[in-house]
C-alpha positions in Angstrom: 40.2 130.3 162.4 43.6 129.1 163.0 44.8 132.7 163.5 42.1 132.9 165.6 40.7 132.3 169.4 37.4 132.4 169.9 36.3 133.2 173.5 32.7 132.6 174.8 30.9 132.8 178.0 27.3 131.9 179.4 25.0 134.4 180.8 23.8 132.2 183.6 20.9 130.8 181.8 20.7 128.9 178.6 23.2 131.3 176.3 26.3 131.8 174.8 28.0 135.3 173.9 31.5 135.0 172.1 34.3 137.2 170.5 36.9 136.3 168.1 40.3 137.4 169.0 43.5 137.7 166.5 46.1 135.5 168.1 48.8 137.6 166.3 47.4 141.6 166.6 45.1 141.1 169.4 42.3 142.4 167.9 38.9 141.8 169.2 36.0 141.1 167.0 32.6 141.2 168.2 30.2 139.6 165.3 26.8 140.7 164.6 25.4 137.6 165.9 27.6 137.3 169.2 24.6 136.7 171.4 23.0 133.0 171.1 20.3 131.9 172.8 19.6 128.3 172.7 16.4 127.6 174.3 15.6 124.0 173.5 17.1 123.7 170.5 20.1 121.5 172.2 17.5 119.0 172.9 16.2 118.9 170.0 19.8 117.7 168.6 20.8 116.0 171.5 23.8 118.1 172.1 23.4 118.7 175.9 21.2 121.8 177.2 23.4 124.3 178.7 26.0 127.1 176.9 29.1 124.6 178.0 27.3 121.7 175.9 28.2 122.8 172.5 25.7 125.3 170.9 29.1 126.7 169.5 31.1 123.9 167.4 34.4 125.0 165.8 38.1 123.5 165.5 41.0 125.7 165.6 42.5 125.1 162.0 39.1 125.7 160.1 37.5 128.8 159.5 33.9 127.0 160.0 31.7 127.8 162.7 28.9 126.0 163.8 26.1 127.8 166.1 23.3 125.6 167.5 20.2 128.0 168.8 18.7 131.5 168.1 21.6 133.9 166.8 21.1 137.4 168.8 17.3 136.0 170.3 16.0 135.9 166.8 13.2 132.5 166.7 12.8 133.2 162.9 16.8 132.0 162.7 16.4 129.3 165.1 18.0 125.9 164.6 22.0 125.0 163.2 23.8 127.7 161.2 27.0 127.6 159.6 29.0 130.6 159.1 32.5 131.0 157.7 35.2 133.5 159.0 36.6 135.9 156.6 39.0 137.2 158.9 36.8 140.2 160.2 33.5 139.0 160.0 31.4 135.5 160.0 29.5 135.2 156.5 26.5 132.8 157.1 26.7 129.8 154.7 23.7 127.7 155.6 21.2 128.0 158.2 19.2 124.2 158.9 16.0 125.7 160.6 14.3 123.8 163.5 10.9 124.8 164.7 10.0 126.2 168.0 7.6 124.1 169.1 8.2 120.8 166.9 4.9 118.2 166.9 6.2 115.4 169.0 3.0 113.5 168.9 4.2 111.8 165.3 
């Protein structure tokens, strides 16, 4: 995503929405899966529990993105997915699911 800048934002609760912007044209892209809602996932991975805590991981000379929750509100694809940019779209690599409710009484 070198070329890129990805831009994200919190809704005021427990989410993440994001766009990927083409440092050189400008163009705005707005993936499929722009809306994440993390729930308690964070916890779950002990990555913090809010939208600023890193439910989206990425560095700026990869093309690897890293999305820790519920892409678009969708608790079937909850847990850590891995998508790669293509340059105008993210392909989804790997999803690691995490259950909703996990037993903690093991």
């Amino acid at each position: 995503m070198f070329r890129t800048r990805l831009k994200d934002w919190g809704c005021g609760t427990d989410c993440t929405m994001f766009m990927i912007i083409d440092a050189r044209t400008g163009k705005v892209h707005q993936p499929d899966i722009a809306t994440n809602v993390a729930v308690n996932v964070h916890e779950d991975l002990g990555v913090g529990g809010w939208h600023g805590a890193g439910s989206l991981r990425f560095r700026p000379d990869s093309r690897l993105l890293v999305l820790i929750g519920m892409p678009n509100e969708d608790t079937k694809q909850r847990g850590i997915s891995f998508y790669k940019w293509t340059g105008t779209q993210l392909k989804l690599i790997r999803r690691a699911p995490v259950a909703w409710y996990p037993d903690l009484t093991q």
